[in-house]
C-alpha positions as MATLAB code, in Angstrom:
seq = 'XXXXXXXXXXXXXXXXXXXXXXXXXXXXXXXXXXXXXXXXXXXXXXXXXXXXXXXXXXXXXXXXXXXXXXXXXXXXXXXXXXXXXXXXXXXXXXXXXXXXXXXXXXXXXXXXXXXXXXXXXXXXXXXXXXXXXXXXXXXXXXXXXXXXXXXXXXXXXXXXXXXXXXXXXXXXXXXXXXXXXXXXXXXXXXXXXXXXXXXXXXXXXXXXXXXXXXXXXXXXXXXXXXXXXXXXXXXXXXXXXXXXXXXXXXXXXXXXXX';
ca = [
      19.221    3.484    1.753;
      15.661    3.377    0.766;
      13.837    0.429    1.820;
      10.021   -0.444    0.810;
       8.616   -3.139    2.560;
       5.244   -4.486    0.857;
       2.565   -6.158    4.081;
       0.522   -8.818    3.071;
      -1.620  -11.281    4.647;
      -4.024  -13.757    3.544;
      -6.868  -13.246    6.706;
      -8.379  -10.460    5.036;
     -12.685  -10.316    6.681;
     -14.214   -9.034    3.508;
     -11.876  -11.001    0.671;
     -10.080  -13.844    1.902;
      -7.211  -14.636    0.739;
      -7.193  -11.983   -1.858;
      -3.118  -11.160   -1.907;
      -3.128  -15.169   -3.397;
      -5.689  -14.580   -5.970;
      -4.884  -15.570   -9.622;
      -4.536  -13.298  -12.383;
      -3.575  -13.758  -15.544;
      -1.612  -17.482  -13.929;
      -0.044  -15.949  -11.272;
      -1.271  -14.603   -7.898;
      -2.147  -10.958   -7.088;
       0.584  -10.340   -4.330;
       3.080  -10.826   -7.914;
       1.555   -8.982  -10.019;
       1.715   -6.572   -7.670;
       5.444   -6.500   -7.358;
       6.125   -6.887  -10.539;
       5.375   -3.287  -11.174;
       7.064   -2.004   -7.970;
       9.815   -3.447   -8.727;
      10.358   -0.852  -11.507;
      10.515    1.979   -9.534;
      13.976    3.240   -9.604;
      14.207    4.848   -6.398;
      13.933    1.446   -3.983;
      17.454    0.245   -3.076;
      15.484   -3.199   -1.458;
      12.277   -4.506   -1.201;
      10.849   -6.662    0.715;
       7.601   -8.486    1.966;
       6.281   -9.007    5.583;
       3.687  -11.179    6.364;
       2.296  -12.521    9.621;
       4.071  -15.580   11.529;
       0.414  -16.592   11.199;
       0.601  -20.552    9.519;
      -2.243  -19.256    6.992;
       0.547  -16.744    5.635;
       2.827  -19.773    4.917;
       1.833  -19.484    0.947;
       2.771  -15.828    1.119;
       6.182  -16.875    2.293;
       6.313  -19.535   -0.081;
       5.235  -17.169   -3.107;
       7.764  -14.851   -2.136;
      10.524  -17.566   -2.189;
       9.656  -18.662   -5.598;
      10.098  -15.426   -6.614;
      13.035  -14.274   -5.165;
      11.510  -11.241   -3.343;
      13.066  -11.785    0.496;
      10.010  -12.185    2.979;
      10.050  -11.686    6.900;
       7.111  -13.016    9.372;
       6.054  -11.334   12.450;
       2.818  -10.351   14.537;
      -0.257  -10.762   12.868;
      -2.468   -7.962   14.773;
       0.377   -6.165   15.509;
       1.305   -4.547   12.356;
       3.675   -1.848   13.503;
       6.139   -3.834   15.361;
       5.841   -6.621   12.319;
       7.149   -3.947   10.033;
       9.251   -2.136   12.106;
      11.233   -5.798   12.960;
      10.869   -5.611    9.181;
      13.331   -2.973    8.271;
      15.359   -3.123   11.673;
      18.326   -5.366   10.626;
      18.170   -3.379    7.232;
      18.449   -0.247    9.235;
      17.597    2.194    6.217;
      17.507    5.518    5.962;
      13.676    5.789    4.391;
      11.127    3.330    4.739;
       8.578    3.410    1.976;
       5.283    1.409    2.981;
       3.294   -0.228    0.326;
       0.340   -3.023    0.914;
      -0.706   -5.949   -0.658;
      -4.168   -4.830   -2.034;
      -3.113   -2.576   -4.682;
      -2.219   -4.620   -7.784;
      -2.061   -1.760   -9.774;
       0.402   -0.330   -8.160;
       2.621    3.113  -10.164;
       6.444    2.708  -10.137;
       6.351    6.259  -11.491;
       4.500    7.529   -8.577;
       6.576    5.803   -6.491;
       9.588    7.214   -7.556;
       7.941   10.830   -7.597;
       6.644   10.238   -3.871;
      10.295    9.465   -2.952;
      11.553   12.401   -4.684;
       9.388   14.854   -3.120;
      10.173   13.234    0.276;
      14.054   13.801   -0.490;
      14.073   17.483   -1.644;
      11.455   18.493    1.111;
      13.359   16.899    3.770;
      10.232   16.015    5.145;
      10.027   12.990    8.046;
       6.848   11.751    6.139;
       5.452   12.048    2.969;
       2.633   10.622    1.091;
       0.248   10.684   -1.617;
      -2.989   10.172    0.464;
      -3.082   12.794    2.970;
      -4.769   14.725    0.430;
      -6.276   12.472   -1.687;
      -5.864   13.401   -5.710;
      -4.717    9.530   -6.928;
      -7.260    6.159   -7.752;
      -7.333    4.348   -4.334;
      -4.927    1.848   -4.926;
      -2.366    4.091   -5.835;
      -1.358    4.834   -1.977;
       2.342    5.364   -1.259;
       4.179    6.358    1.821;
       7.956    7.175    2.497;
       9.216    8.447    5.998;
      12.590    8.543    8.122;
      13.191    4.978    9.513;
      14.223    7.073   13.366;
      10.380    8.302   13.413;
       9.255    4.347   12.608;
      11.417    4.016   15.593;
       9.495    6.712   17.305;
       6.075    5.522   16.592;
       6.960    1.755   17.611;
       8.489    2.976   20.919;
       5.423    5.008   21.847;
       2.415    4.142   19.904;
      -0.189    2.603   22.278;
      -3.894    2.960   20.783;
      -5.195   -0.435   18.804;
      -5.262    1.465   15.721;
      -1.887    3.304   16.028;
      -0.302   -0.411   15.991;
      -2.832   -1.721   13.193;
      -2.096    1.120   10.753;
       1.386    1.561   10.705;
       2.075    5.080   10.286;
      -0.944    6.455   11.891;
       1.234    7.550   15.264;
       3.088    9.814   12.765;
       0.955   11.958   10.583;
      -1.951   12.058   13.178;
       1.215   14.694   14.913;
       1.765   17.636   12.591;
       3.457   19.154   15.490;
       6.295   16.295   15.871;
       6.708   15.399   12.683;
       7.590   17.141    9.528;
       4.837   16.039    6.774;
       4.729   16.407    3.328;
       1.746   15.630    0.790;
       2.298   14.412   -2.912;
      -0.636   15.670   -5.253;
      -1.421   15.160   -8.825;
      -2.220   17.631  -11.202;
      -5.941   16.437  -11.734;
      -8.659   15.042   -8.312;
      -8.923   11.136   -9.587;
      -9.849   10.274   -5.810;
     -13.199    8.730   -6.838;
     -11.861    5.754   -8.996;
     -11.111    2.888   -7.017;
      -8.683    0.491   -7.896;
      -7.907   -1.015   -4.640;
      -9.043   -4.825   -3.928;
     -11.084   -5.154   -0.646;
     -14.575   -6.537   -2.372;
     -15.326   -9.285   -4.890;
     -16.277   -6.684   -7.063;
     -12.558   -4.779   -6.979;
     -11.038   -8.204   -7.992;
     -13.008   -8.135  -10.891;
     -12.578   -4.819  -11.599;
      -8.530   -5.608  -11.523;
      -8.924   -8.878  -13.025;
     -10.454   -6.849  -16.253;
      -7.747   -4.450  -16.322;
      -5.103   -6.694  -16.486;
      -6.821   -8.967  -19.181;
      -7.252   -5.964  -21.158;
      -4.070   -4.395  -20.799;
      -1.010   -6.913  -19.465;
      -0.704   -9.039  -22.832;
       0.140   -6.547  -25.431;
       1.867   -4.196  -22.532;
       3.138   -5.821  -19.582;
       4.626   -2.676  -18.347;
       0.755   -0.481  -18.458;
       0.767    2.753  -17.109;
      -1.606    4.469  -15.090;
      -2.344    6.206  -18.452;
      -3.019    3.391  -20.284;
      -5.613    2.404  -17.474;
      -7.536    6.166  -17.801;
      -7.139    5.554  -21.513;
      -9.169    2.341  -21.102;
     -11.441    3.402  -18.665;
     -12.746    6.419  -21.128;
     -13.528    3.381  -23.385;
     -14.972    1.638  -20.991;
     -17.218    3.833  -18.973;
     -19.534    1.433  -16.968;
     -16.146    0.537  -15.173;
     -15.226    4.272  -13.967;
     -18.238    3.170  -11.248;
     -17.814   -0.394  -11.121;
     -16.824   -0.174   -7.544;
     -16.725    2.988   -6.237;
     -19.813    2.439   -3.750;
     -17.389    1.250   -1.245;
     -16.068    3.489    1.413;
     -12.358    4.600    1.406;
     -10.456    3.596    4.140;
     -12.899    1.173    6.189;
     -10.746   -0.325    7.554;
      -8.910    2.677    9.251;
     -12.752    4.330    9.702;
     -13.596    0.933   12.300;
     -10.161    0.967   14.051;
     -10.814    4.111   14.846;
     -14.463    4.222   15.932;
     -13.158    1.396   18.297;
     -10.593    3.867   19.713;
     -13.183    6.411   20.195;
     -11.647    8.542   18.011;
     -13.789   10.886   15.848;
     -13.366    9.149   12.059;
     -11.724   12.374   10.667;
      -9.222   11.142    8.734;
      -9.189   10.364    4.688;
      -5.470    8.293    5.058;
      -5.166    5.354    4.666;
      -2.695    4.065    7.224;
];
C-alpha cells in the first residue's frame, strides 16, 4: 500500500494562513489536492494537521471534501505524521505539503515508480534539485519512518520529517528523481505574498479552460509571460530548513527540502 499524507497548518510566520487562501472560490489546501488526487500511484491520501484549535478550518475543509484528516503535534511534525500513517500501516509513505498548489500528479507517479524499481528506502525529487520549487515529492519505506521517529532527537530532525533519513547515506538506501532539463530556479512554492500571487495568476490563467493544467501548460505560459519566470525567485529555497538548522548548529549544507 502506498500512502501519501499531505501536512498542513494554518500558523505559517511569513504567510498566515496561506493553506486557507482562496483561489479561484475555493481555498489553496483544495486546489492543491485536487491535482494529487490524480496521481495513479496513491492507494490513500490523507491530510494531517496540528491538534492546534487554529487548524480546526483545515479539518473542517477536509471534511467537506471528503479527503480523511488526522490532528496531532503542532511542533512536532515527525511524530504528527508518523501517528499519521501508523493505523494505515503502509508499505510507502509518500510526503507532500500544503504549500505547493501546483502540485504534478505525473511527477508523482514517476517519483513512486522510480522508488519501486530501485528498491530504494527513500526517494525524492529534491535531493538534487532539477524541478520548480513547489514541485517537491518524497516516497520512502514506512519501517525507516519508524526508524527516524524512534531515534530522531535534533529540533530539526522532528520539524522536517524526513531529514533523520537522507541526512544517513550510510543507513539508508536513497534514490534521486531528476528531470531531463535544471528548472530549479522557478519558484512556484507559496511562502511570500508575492508566491500567492504568482499562483493566484496561474490558476486564473490556466484552471478555466483546463482544469486538469500540466506542468507544460504552466512553462508554456510562462514563455508568454516572461516578467513572471522572476516574479519570485528572490526568495531563498528551503528557509525554513536553512534556520532549523542554523539553530542545531549544523552547517546549512543541504538544498532538501525536508
Amino acid at each position: 500500500m502506498i500512502l501519501a499524507i499531505l501536512q498542513a497548518r494554518v500558523s505559517s510566520s511569513r504567510l498566515p494562513g496561506k493553506v486557507l487562501k482562496n483561489i479561484l472560490g475555493e481555498p489553496m489546501l483544495f486546489r492543491q489536492l485536487e491535482r494529487v488526487k490524480r496521481a495513479t500511484s496513491l492507494d490513500k491520501l490523507l491530510v494531517a494537521t496540528s491538534s492546534d484549535a487554529s487548524d480546526t478550518p483545515i479539518e473542517s475543509v477536509c471534511l467537506d471534501k471528503g479527503i480523511p484528516c488526522f490532528r496531532g503535534s503542532l511542533n512536532d511534525v515527525l511524530e504528527r505524521f508518523y501517528q499519521a500513517a501508523k493505523s494505515y500501516q503502509p508499505e510507502h509513505v509518500v510526503r507532500l505539503t500544503g504549500d505547493c498548489p501546483l502540485a504534478d500528479p505525473d511527477l508523482i507517479d514517476q517519483v513512486v515508480a522510480h522508488h519501486l524499481a530501485g528498491n530504494f528506502d527513500y526517494t525524492s525529487s529534491a535531493l538534487e534539485p532539477t524541478f520548480p520549487d513547489g514541485l517537491d515529492v518524497e516516497i520512502f519505506r514506512f519501517k525507516c519512518l519508524g526508524q527516524a521517529w524512534l531515534e530522531a532527537k535534533l529540533t530539526s530532525q522532528r520539524e522536517h520529517v524526513t531529514l533523520f533519513i537522507h541526512q544517513q547515506p550510510d543507513l539508508f538506501k536513497l534514490g534521486s528523481f531528476k528531470g531531463e532539463h535544471d528548472l530549479s530556479e522557478l519558484r512556484w512554492t507559496v511562502d511570500e505574498p508575492a508566491d500567492f500571487e504568482l499562483i493566484t495568476r496561474i490558476y486564473e490563467e490556466l484552471y478555466p479552460a483546463n482544469p486538469c493544467f500540466t506542468t507544460a501548460d504552466i512553462l508554456c505560459w510562462l514563455k508568454e509571460h516572461p516578467d513572471f519566470i522572476t516574479f519570485n525567485t528572490h526568495f531563498s529555497r528551503n528557509e525554513g530548513l536553512q534556520k532549523s538548522l542554523l539553530m542545531d548548529c549544523i552547517p546549512p549544507n543541504l538544498t532538501h527540502k525536508g
